[in-house]
C-alpha positions as CSV (number, residue, x, y, z in Angstrom):
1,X,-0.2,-9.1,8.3
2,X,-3.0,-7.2,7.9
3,X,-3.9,-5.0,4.7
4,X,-4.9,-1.6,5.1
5,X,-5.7,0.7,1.8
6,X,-4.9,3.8,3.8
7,X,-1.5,3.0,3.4
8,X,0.7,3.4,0.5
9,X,4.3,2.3,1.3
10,X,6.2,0.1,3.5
11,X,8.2,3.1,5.0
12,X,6.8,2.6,8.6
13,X,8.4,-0.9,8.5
14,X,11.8,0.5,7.5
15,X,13.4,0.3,10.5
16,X,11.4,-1.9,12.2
17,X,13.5,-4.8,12.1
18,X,12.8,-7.2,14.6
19,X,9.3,-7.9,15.8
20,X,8.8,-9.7,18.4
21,X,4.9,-11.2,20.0
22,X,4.4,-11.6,23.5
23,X,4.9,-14.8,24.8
24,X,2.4,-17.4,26.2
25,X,1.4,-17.9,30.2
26,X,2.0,-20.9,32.7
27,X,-0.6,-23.2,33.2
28,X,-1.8,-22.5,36.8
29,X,-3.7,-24.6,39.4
30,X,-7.1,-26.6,39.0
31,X,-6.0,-27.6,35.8
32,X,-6.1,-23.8,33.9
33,X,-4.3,-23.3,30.6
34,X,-2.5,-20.5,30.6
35,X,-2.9,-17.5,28.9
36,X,-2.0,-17.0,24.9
37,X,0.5,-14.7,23.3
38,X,-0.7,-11.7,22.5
39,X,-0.6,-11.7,18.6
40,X,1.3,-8.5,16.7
41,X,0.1,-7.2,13.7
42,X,1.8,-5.6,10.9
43,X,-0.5,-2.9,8.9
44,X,0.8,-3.4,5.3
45,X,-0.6,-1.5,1.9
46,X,-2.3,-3.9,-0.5
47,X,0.1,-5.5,-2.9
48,X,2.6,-6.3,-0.3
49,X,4.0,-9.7,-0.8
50,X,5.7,-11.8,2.0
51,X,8.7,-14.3,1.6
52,X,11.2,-15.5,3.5
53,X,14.8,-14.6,2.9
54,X,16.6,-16.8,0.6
55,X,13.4,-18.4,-1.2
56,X,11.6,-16.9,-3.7
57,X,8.4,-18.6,-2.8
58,X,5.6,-16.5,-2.0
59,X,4.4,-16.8,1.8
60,X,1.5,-14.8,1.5
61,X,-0.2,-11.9,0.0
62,X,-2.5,-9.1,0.8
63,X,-4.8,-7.8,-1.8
64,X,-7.9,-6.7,0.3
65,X,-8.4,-4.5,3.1
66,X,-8.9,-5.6,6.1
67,X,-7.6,-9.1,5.0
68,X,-5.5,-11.0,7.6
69,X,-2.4,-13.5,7.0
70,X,-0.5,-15.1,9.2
71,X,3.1,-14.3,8.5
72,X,4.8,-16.3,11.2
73,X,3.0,-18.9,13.9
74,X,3.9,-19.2,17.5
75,X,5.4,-22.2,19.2
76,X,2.8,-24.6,20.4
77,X,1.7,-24.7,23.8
78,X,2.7,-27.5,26.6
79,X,0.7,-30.6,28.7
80,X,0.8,-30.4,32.0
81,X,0.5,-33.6,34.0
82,X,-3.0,-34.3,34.7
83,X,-3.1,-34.8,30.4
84,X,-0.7,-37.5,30.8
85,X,-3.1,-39.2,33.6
86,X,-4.8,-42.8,32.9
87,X,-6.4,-45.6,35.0
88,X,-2.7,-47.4,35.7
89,X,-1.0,-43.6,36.3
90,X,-3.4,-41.5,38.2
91,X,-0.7,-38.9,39.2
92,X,1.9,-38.7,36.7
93,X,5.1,-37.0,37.6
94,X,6.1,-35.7,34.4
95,X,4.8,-32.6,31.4
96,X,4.9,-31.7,28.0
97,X,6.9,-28.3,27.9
98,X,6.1,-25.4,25.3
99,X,7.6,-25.1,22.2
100,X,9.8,-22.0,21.6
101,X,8.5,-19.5,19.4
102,X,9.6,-19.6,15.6
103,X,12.1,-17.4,14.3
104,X,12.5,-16.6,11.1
105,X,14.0,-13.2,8.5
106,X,11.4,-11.8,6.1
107,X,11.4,-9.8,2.8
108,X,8.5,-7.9,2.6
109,X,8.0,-6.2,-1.2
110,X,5.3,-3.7,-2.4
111,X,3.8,-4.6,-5.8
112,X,2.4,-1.4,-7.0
113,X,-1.8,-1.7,-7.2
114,X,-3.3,0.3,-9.6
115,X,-5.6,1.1,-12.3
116,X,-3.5,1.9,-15.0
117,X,0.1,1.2,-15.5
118,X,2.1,3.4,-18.1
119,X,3.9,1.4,-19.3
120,X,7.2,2.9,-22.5
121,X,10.8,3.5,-23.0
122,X,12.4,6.0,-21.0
123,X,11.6,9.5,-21.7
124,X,8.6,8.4,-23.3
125,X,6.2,11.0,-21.5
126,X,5.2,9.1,-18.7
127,X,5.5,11.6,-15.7
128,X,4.4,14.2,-17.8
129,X,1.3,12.4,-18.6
130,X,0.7,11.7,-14.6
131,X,1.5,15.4,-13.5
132,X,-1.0,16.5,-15.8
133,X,-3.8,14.3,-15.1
134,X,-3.2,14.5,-11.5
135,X,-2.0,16.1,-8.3
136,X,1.1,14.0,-8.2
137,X,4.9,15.9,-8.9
138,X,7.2,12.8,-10.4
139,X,10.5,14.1,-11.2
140,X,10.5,15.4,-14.9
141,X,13.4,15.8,-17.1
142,X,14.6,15.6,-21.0
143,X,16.7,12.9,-20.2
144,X,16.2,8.8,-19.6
145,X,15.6,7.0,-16.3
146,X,14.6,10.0,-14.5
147,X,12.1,7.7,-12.7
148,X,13.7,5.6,-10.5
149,X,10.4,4.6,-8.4
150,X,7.1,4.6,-9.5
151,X,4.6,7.0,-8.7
152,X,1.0,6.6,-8.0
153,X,-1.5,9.3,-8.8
154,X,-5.4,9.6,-8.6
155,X,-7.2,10.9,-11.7
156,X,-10.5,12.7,-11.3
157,X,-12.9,11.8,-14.1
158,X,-16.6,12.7,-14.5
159,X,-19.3,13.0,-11.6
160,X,-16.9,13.2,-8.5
161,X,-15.5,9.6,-10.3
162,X,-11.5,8.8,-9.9
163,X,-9.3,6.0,-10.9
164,X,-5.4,5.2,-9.8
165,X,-2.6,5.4,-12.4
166,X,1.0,4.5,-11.8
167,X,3.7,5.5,-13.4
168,X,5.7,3.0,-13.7
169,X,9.9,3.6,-14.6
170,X,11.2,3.4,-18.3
171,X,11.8,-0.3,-19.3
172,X,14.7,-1.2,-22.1
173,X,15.0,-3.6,-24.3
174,X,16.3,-6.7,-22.6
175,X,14.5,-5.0,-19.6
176,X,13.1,-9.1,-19.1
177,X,16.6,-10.4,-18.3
178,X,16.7,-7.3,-16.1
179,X,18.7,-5.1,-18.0
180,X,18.2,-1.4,-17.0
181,X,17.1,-2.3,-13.3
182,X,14.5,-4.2,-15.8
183,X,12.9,-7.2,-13.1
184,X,12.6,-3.8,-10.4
185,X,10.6,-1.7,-12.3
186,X,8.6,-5.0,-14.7
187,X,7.5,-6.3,-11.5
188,X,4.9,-3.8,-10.4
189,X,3.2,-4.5,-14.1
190,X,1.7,-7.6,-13.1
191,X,-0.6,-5.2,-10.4
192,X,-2.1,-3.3,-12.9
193,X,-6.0,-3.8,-14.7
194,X,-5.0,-1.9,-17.7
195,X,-1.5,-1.3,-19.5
196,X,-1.5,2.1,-21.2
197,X,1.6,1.5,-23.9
198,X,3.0,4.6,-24.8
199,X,5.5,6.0,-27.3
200,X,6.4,9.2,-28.9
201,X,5.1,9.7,-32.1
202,X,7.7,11.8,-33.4
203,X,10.3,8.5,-33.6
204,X,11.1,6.9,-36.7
205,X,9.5,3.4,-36.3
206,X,6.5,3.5,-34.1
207,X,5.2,-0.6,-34.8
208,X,8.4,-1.8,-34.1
209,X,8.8,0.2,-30.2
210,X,5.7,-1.2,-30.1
211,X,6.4,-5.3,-30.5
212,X,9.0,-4.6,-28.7
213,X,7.1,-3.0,-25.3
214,X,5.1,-6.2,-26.2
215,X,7.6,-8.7,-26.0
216,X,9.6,-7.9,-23.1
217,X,6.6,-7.8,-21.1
218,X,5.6,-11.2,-22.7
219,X,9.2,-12.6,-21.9
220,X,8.9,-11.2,-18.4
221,X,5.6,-12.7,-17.7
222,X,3.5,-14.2,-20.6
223,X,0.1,-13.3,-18.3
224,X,0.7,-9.6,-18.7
225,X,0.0,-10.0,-22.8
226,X,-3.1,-10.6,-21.8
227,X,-4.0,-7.6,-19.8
228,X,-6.2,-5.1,-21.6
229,X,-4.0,-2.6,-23.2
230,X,-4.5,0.7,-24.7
231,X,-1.5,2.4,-27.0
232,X,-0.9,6.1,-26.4
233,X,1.4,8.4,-29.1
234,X,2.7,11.5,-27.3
235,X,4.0,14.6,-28.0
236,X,1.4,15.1,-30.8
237,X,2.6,19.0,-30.3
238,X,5.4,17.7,-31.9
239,X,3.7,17.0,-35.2
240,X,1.5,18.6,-37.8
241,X,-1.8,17.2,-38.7
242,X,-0.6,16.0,-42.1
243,X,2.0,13.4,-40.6
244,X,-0.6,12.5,-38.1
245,X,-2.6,11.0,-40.9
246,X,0.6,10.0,-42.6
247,X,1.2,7.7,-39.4
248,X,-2.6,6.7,-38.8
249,X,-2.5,5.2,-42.7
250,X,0.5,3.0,-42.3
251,X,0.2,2.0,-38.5
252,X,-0.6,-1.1,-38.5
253,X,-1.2,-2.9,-34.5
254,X,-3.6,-4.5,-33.0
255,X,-4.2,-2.6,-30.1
256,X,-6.6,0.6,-30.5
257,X,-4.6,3.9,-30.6
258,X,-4.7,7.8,-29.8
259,X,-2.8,10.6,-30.3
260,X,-2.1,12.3,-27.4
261,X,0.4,15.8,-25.5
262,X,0.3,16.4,-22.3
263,X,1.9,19.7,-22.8
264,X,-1.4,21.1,-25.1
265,X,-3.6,18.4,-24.0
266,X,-4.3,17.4,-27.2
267,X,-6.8,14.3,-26.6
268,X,-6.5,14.0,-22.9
269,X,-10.4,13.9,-22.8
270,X,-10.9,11.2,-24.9
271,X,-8.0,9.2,-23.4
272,X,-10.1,9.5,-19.6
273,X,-13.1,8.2,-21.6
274,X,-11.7,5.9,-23.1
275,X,-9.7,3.8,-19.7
276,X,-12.9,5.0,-17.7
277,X,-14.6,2.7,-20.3
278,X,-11.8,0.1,-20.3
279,X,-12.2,-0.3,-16.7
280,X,-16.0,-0.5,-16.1
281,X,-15.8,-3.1,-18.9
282,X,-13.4,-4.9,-16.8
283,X,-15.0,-5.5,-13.7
């Protein structure tokens, strides 16, 4: 495999379902090995993850471009005679045939490499958030789970400056034991530098959304509580400024917080600044 940043999804390799590399030359006379295989290789986006169907162990990963793996090794090549030749059998009658290529199924699956993840309940504002910020059109409703893929989008930030941020589908609670489609859509988390939490801030119990967001991603995969994270409340339209500061004086997290709508876009700015810094910090 080799990684290739152009590339974004594994759509080319759809219907590509057998792949098949050439197949290595006869030795010849005056003692010439014959010729290799020609090698085939499969451009993948970074994030893809290789194993072989019916084992959940990882084969191999690309994470860099132009980084090479090799995803399944050819047969090795044969002896002919004159390697089986010694002072008391100077013309041996008999070889070492090749051994047959290896054939074998595999699962390729994209983990989702970004920047930022958003990470919230359905309906929380998610696509919203990334059709506003960006170029990219997710599907937008008032209804749950109208993300059934995530979606990538590029945001432009100060002095010709950008930064990726996926949108990642509404997770549930017991999303961990992969209720809700919950191990499809936790799984492209792990990919992610920072997690941007979010939750409307218009509900009735904003801390406890939050522990919750916090432990199915801890249940799912304890590393990911330690990912920087950064807690968004949208749909501050919603609200007046006097339950703002009615929320601000009895929130109580540990995470730093802003109040945010992507219809007005009421603190967009300062959100930009704020993963911009995240992100510099973390590199």
């Amino acid at each position: 495999m080799l990684g290739n940043r152009n590339l974004w999804t594994l759509l080319p390799l759809r219907f590509r379902k057998h792949v098949v590399a050439g197949s290595g030359q006869n030795g010849s006379s005056n003692q010439k090995t014959g010729a290799n295989g020609s090698d085939v290789l499969l451009e993948v986006p970074l994030g893809t993850v290789a194993r072989a169907v019916g084992d959940d162990n990882v084969r191999c990963e690309i994470l860099s471009h132009g980084e090479e793996k090799i995803l399944v090794e050819g047969g090795r090549g044969g002896l002919g005679n004159v390697h089986f030749k010694s002072s008391t059998n100077r013309a041996p009658r008999y070889a070492q045939p090749g051994e047959p290529g290896i054939e074998v199924w595999i699962s390729l699956e994209l983990k989702l490499l970004a920047d930022v993840g958003l990470v919230g309940f359905p309906n929380a504002g998610k696509s919203t958030l990334l059709s506003t910020l960006s170029a990219a059109k997710p599907k937008i409703a008032a209804y749950p789970f109208t993300t059934l893929k995530p979606n990538l989008g590029i945001i432009p930030y100060r002095d010709h400056r950008s930064f990726v941020m996926a949108d990642i589908p509404g997770i549930i609670q017991g999303a961990h034991e992969g209720k809700g489609l919950g191990h499809q859509f936790l799984r492209h988390i792990e990919r992610n530098s920072i997690l941007l939490l979010m939750i409307p801030c218009d509900i009735g119990d904003i801390a406890k959304d939050y522990q919750i967001l916090l432990n199915e991603l801890e249940q799912y995969n304890p590393e990911l509580i330690d990912k920087p994270k950064f807690l968004v409340l949208t749909k501050r339209d919603l609200i007046d400024d006097e339950l703002e500061e009615l929320i601000r004086r009895d929130l109580e997290i540990d995470t730093n917080y802003l109040f945010i709508s992507s219809v007005s876009q009421y603190g967009l700015t300062e959100l930009k600044d704020s993963l911009w810094q995240m992100l510099t910090e973390s590199d």
